[in-house]
DSSP file (Angstrom, degrees, kcal/mol; ACC not computed):
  #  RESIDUE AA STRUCTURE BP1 BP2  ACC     N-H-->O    O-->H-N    N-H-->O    O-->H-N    TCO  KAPPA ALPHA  PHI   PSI    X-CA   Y-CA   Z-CA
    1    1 A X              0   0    0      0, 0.0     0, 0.0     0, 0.0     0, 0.0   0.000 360.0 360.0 360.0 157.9  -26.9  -97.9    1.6
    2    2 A X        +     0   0    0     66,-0.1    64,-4.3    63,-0.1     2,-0.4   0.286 360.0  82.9-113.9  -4.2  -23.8  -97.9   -0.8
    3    3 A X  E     -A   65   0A   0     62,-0.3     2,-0.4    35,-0.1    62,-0.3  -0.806  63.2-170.2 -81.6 119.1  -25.9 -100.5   -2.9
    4    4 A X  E     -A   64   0A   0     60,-3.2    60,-1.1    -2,-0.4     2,-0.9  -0.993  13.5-141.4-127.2 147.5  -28.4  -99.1   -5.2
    5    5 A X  E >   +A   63   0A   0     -2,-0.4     2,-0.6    31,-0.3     3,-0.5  -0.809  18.5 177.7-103.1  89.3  -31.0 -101.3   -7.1
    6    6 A X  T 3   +     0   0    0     56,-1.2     4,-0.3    -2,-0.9    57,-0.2  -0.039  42.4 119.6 -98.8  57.4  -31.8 -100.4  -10.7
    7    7 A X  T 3   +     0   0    0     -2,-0.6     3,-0.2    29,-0.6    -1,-0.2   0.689  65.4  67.3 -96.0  14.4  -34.1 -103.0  -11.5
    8    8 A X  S <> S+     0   0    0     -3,-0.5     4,-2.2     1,-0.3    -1,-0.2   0.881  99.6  50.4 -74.9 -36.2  -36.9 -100.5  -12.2
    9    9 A X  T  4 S+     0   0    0      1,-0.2    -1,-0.3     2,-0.2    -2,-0.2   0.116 111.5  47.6-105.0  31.2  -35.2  -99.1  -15.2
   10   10 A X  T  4 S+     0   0    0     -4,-0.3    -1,-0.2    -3,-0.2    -2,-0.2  -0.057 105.6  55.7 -13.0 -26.1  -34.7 -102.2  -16.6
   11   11 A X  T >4>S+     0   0    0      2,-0.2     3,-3.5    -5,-0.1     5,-0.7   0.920 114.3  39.4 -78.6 -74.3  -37.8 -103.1  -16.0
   12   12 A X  G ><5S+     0   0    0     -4,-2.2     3,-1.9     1,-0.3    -3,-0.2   0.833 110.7  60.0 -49.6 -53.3  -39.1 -100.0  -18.0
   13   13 A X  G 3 5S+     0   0    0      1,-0.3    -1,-0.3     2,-0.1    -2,-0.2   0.775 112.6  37.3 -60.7 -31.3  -36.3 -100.5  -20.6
   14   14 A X  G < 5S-     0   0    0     -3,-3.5    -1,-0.3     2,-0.1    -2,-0.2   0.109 109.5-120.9-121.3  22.2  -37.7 -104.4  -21.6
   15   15 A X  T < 5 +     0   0    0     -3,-1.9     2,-0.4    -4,-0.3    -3,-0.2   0.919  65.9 143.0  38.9  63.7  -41.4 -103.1  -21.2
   16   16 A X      < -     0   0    0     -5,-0.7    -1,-0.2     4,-0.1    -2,-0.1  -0.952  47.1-130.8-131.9 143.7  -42.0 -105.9  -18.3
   17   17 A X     >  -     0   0    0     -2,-0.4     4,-0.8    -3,-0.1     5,-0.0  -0.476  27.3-110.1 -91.3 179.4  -44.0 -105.5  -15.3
   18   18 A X  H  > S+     0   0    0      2,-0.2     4,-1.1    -2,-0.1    -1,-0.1   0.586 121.6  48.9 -71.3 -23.9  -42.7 -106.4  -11.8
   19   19 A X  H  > S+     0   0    0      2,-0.2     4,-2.2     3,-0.1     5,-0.3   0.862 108.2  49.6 -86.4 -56.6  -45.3 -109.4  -11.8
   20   20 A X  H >> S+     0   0    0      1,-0.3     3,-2.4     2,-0.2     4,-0.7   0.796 116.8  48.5 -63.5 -97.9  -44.4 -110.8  -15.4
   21   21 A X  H 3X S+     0   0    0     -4,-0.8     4,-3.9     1,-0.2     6,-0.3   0.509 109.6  46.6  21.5 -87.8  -40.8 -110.5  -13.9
   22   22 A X  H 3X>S+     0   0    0     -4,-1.1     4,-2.6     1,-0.2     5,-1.2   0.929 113.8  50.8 -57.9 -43.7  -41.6 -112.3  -10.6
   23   23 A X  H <<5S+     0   0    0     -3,-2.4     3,-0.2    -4,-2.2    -1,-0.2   0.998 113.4  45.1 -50.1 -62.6  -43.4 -115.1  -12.7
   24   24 A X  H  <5S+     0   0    0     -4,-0.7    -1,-0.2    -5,-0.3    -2,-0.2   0.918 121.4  37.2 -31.8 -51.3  -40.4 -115.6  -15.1
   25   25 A X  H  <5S-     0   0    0     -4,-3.9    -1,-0.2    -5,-0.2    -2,-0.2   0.929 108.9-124.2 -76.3 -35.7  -37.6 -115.6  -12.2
   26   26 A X  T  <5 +     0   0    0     -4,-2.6     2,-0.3     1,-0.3    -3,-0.2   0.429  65.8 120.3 149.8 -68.5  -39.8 -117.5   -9.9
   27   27 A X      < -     0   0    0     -5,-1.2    -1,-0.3    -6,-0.3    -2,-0.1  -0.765  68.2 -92.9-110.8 150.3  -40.0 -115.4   -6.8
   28   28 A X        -     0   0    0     -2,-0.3     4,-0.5     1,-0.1    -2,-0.0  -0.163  33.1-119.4 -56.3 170.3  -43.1 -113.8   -5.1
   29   29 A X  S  > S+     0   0    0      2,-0.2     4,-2.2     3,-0.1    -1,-0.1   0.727 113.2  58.3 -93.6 -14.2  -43.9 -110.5   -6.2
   30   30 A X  H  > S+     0   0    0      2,-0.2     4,-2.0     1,-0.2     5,-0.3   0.955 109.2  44.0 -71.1 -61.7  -43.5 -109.2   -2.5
   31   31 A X  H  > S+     0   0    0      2,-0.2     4,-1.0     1,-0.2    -1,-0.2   0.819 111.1  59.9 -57.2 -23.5  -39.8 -110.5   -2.4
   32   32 A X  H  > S+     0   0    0     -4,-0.5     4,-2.1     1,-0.2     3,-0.2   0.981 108.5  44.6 -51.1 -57.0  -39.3 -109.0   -6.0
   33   33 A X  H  X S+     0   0    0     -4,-2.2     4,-1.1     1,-0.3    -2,-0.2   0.472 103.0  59.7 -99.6  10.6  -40.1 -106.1   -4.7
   34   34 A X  H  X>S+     0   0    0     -4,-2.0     4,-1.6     2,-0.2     5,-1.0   0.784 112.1  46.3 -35.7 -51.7  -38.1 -106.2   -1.7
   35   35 A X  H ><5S+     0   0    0     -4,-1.0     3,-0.8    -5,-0.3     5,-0.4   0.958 105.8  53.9 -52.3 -62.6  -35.5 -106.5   -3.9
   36   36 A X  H 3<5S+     0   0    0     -4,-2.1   -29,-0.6     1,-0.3   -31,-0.3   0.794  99.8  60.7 -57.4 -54.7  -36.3 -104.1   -6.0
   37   37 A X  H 3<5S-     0   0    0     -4,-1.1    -1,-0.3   -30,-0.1   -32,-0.2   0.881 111.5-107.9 -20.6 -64.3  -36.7 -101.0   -3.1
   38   38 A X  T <<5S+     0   0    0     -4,-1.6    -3,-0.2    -3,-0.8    -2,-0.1   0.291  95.3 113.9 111.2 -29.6  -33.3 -101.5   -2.3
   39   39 A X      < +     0   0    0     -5,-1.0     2,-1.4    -6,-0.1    -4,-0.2   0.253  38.5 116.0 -64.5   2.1  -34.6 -103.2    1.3
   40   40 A X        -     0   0    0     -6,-0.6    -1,-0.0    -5,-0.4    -5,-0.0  -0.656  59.2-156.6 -81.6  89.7  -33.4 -106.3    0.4
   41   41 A X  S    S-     0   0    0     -2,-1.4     2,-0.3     1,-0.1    -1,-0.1   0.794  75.0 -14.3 -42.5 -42.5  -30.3 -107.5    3.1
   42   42 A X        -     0   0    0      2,-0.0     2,-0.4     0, 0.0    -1,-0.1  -0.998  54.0-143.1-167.8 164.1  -28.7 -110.3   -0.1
   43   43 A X        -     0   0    0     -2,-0.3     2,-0.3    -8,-0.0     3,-0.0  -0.962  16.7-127.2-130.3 148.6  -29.2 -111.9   -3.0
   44   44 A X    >>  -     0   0    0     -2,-0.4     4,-1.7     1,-0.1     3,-0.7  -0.827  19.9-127.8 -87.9 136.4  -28.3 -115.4   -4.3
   45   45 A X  H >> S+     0   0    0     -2,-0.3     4,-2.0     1,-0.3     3,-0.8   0.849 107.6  59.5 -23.4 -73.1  -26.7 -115.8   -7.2
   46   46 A X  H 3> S+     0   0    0      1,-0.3     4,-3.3     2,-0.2    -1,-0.3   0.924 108.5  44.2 -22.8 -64.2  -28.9 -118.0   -8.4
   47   47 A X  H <> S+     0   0    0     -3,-0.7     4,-1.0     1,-0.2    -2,-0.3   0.778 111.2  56.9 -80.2 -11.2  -31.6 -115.5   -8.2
   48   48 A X  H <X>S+     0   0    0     -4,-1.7     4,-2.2    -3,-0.8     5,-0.5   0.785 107.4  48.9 -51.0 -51.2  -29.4 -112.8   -9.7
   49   49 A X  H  X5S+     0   0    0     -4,-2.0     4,-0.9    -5,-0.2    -2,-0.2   0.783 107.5  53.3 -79.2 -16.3  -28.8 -114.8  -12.6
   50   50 A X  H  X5S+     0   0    0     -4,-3.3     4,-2.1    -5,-0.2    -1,-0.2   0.962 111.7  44.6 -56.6 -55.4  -32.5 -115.6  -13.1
   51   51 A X  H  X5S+     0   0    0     -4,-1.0     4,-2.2    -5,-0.2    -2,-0.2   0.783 114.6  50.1 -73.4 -31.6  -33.4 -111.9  -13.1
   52   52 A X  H  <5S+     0   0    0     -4,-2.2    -1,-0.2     2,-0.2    -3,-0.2   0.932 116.8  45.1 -64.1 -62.8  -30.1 -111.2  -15.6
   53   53 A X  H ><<S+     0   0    0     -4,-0.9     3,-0.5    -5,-0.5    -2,-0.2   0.826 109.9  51.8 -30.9 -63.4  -31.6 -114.0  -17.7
   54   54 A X  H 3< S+     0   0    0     -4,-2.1    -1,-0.2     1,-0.3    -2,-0.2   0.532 120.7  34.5 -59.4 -49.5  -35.1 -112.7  -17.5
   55   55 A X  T 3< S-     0   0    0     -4,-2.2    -1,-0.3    -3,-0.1    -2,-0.1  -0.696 106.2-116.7-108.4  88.7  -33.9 -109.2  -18.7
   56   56 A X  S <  S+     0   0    0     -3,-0.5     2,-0.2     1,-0.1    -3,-0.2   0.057  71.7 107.7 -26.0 101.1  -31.6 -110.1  -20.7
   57   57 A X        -     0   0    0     -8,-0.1     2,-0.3     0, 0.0    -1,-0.1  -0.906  60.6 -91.0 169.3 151.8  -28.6 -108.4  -18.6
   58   58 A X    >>  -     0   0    0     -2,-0.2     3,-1.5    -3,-0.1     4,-1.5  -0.853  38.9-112.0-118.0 164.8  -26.0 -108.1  -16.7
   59   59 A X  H 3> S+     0   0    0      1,-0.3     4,-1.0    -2,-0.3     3,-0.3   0.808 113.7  55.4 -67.4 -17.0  -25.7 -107.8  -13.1
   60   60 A X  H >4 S+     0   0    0      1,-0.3     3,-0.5     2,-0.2    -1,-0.3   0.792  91.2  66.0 -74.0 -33.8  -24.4 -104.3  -13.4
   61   61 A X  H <4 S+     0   0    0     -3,-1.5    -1,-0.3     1,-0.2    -2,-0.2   0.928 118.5  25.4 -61.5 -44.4  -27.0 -103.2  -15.3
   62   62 A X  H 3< S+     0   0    0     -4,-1.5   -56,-1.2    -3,-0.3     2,-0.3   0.618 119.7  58.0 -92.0   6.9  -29.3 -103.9  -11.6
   63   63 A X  E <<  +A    5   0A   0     -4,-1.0     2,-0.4    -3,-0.5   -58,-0.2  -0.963  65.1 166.4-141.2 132.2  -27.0 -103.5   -9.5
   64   64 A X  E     -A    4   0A   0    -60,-1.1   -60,-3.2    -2,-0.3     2,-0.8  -0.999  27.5-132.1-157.6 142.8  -24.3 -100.0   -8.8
   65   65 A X  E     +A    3   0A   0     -2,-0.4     2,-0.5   -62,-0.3   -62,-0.3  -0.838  22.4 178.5 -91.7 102.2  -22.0  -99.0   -6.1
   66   66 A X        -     0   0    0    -64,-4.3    -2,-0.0    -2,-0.8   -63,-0.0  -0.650  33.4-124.8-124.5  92.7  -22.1  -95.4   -4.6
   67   67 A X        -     0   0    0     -2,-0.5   -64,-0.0   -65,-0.0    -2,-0.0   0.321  41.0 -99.8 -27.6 151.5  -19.9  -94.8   -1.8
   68   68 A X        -     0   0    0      1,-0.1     2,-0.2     2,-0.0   -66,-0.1  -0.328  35.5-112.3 -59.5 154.6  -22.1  -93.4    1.4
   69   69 A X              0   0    0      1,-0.1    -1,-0.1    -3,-0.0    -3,-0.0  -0.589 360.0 360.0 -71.4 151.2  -22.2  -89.5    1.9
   70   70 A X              0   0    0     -2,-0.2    -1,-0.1     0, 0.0    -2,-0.0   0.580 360.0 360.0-144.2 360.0  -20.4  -88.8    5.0
């Protein structure tokens, strides 16, 4: 996938667990960490801007573009 998810080093960067997280935003910890994997099919805004809030962020910071290998 051309998507890549960095909300692990963000996570690490704001010394927050994936649970503390999911409480803050919200969201279950299972769908966090859907997200989080990189299995995750979309996100809502809304719940983009929670997790930006949450670590105080921007979406770029969780979120990168890497063309596919081909």
């Amino acid at each position: 996938m051309a998507i890549i998810v960095n909300m692990d080093v963000m996570l690490a960067r704001r010394k927050m667990s994936l649970s503390e997280l999911a409480e803050k935003v919200g969201l279950t910890l299972s769908n966090l960490s859907i997200l989080k994997t990189g299995k995750a099919k979309a996100i809502r805004f809304s719940t983009l801007e929670a997790i930006c809030k949450a670590l105080d962020c921007q979406p770029g910071d969780i979120l990168e573009y890497q063309p596919a290998q081909s």
